[in-house]
VOGU-3710 file (C-alpha; in Angstrom, 3 decimals, decimal comma):
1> xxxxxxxxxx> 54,282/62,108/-29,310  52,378/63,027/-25,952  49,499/60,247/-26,732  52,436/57,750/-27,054  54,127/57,883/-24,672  50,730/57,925/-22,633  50,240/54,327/-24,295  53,444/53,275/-23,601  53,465/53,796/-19,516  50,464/51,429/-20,075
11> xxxxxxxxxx> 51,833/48,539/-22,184  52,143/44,886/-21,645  54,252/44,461/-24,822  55,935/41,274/-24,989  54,320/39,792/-21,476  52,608/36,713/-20,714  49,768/36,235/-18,169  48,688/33,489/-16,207  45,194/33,977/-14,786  43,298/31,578/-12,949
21> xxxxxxxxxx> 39,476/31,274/-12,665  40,090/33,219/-16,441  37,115/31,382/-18,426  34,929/33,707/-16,937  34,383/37,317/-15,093  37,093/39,330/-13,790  39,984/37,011/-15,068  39,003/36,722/-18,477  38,239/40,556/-19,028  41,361/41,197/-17,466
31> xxxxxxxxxx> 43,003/38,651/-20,170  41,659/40,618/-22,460  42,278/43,960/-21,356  45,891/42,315/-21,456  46,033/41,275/-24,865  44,246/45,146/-25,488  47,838/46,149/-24,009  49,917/44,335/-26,558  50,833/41,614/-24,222  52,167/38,447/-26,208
41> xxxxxxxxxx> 50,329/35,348/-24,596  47,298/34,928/-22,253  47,509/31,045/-20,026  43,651/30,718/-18,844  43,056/28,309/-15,912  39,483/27,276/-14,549  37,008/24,885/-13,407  34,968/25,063/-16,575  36,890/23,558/-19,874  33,336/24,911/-21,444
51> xxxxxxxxxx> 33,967/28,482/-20,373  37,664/27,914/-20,833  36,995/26,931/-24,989  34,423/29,759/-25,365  37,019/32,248/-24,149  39,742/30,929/-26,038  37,316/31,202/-29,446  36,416/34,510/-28,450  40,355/35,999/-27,681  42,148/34,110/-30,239
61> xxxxxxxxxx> 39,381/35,438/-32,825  40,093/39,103/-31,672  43,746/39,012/-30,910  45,082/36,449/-33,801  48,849/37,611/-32,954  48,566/36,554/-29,334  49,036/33,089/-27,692  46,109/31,652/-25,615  46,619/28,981/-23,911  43,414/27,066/-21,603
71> xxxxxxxxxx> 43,690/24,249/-18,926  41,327/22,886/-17,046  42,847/23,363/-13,246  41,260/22,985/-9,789  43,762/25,531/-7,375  43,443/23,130/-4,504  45,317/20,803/-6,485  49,188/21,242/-5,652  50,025/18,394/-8,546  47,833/20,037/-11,165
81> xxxxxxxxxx> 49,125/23,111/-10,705  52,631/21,769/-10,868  51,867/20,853/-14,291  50,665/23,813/-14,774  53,558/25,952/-14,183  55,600/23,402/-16,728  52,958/23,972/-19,542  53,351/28,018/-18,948  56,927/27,865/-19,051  56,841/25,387/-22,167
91> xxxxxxxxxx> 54,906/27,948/-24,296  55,708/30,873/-22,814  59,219/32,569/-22,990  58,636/34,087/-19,575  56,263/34,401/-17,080  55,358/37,921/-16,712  52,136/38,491/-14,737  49,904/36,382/-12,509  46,665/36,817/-11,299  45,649/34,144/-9,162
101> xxxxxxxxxx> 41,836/34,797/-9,154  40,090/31,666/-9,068  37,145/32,116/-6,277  34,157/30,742/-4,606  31,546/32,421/-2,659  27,877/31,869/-0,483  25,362/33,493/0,959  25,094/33,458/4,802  22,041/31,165/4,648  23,352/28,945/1,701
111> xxxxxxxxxx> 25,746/26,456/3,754  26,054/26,186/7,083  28,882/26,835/8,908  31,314/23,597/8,940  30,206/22,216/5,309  30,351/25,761/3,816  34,044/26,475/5,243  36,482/23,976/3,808  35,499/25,143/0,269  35,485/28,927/0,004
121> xxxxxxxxxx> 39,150/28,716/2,635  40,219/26,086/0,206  39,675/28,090/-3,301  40,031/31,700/-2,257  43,109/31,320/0,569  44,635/27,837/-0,093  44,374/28,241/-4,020  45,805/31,509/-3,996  48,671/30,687/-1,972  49,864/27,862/-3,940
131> xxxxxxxxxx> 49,499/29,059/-7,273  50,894/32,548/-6,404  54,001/30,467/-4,924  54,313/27,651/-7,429  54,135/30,292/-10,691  55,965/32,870/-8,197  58,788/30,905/-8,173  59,143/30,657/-11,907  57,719/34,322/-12,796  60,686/36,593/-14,666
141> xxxxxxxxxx> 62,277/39,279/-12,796  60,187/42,612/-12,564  57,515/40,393/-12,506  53,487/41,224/-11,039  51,394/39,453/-9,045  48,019/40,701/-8,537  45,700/39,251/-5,825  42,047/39,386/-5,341  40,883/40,154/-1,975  37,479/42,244/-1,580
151> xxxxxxxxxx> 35,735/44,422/0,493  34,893/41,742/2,437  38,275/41,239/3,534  38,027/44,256/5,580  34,753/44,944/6,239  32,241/41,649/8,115  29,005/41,573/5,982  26,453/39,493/7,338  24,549/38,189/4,185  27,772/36,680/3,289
161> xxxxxxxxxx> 29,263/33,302/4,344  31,677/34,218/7,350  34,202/31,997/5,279  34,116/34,499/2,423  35,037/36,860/4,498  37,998/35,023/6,924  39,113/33,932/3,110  39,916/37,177/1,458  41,285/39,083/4,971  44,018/36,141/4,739
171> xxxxxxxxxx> 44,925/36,644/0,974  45,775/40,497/2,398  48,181/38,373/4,492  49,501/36,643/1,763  50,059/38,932/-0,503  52,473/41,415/2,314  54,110/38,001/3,239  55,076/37,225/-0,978  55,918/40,954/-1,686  59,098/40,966/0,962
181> xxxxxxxxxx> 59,722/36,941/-0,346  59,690/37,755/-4,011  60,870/41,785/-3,384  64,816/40,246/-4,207  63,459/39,190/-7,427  62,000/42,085/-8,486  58,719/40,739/-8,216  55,994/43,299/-7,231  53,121/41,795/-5,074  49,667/43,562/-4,700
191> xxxxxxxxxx> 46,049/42,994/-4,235  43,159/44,608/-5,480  39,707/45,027/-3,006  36,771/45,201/-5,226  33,345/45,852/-3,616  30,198/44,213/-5,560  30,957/43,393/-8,724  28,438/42,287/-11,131  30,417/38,716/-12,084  28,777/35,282/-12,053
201> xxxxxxxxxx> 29,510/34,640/-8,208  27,212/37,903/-7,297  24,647/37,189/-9,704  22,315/34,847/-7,646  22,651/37,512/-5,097  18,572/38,343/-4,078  17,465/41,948/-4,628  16,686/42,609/-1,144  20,655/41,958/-0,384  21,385/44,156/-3,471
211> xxxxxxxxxx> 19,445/47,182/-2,881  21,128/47,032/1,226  24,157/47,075/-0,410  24,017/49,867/-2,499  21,573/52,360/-0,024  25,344/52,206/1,784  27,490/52,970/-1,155  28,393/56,519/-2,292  28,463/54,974/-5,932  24,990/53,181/-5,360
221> xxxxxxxxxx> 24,929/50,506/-7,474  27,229/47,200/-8,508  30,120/47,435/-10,229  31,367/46,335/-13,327  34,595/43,621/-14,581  35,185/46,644/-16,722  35,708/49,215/-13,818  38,063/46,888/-11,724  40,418/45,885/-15,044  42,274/49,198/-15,285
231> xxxxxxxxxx> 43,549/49,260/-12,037  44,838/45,562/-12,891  46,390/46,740/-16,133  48,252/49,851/-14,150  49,717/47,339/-11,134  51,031/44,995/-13,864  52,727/47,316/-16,545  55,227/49,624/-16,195  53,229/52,642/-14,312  52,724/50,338/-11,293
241> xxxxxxxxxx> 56,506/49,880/-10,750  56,862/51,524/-7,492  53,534/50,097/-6,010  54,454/46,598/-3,707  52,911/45,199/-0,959  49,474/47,217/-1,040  46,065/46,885/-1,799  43,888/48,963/-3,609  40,350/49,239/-2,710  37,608/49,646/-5,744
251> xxxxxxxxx> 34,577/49,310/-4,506  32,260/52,752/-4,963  32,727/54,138/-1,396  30,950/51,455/0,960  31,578/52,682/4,288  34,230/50,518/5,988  32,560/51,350/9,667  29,048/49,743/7,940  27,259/46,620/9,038
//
């Protein structure tokens, strides 16, 4: 009796997720992690319809109960996500939980400063505005929405692009400014600050850049997908209910006064 009702605080039962930039990473272990929580439907949106079909194959052959849907979706597109939206509420009998992760990164050095900008602000602030608004506005009372900002967001690293940065300090913005807007509906809004992750944007990351990294962290090393999803699974179930508005840091102890 104790170890269910232990489950129970946990479940997703009968919820539906949309997560974009879910063919790959974060998003799509959280989609399963999900689906691990009994929720009824997954809606996957990326970049990458090849990444989209493998993770569809992969869920659909270890959750055969559950609904996956995939769709090909670029978050700077206001029209495509529009369509979007209509697809998920099509298929989906409500929409439960979004995670509007879709991101883009760089290295300091990789762009420079004006061609670099437009499309890290673009993905990471623009994209998570409008899709957290456009599904927002459709999402079932009681509903989550679960934003990824980063360490970055609070702390200026210099080996990264000064756009990355800018990007996910404003999605901290966005998400205090959507938890009083969608608060009247119920509607919790959050955001979650991982550190380094190991995920496909921080794998071309050099070694000297990884090993000053972690000589700062108390935890020194990387992350993992898998250490970030169960703080994502508590903020959108039922033992998150009385967390709105805040962000949660996970990112081993790197010192916020570092440089």
């Amino acid at each position: 009796m104790v170890a269910s009702r232990a489950v129970e605080r946990f479940s997703l039962t009968g919820r539906n997720a949309v997560i974009t930039g879910g063919g790959s990473g974060l998003g799509l272990e959280c989609a399963r992690a999900f689906l691990e929580h009994d929720a009824a439907g997954v809606f996957l949106l990326d970049l990458s319809h090849e990444a989209l079909e493998k993770a569809e194959t992969d869920l659909k052959a270890d959750f055969p109960e559950a609904l996956v849907l995939i769709r090909k979706v670029d978050v700077t597109d206001e029209a495509a996500l529009r369509e979007a939206v209509d697809h998920a509420a099509e298929h989906f009998e409500t929409i439960d939980i979004l995670l509007p992760f879709a991101g883009n990164a760089a290295l300091a050095g990789e762009a420079n400063a004006l061609s670099g900008w437009s499309g890290i602000i673009d993905v990471n602030l623009t994209g998570t505005y409008y899709t957290s608004v456009l599904f927002g506005d459709r999402m079932a009372t009681g509903g989550s929405i679960i934003m990824v900002s980063s360490l970055c967001g609070h702390v200026n690293i210099p080996a990264i692009h000064p756009a990355y940065d800018d990007s996910k300090a404003g999605v901290l913005s966005i998400k205090s400014a959507l938890a009083e807007k969608y608060a009247p509906k119920g509607i919790r809004v959050n955001s979650i600050s991982p550190g380094f992750i190991e995920t496909p944007l921080t794998k071309p990351f050099p070694q000297i850049y990884r090993d000053n990294i972690t000589s700062k962290s108390l935890v020194p090393r990387f992350g993992t997908p898998q250490e970030v999803v169960p703080m994502v699974v508590l903020l959108a179930s039922n033992a998150g209910s009385y967390i709105t508005a805040t962000d949660i840091s996970i990112d081993g102890g790197y010192p916020r006064d570092s440089r």
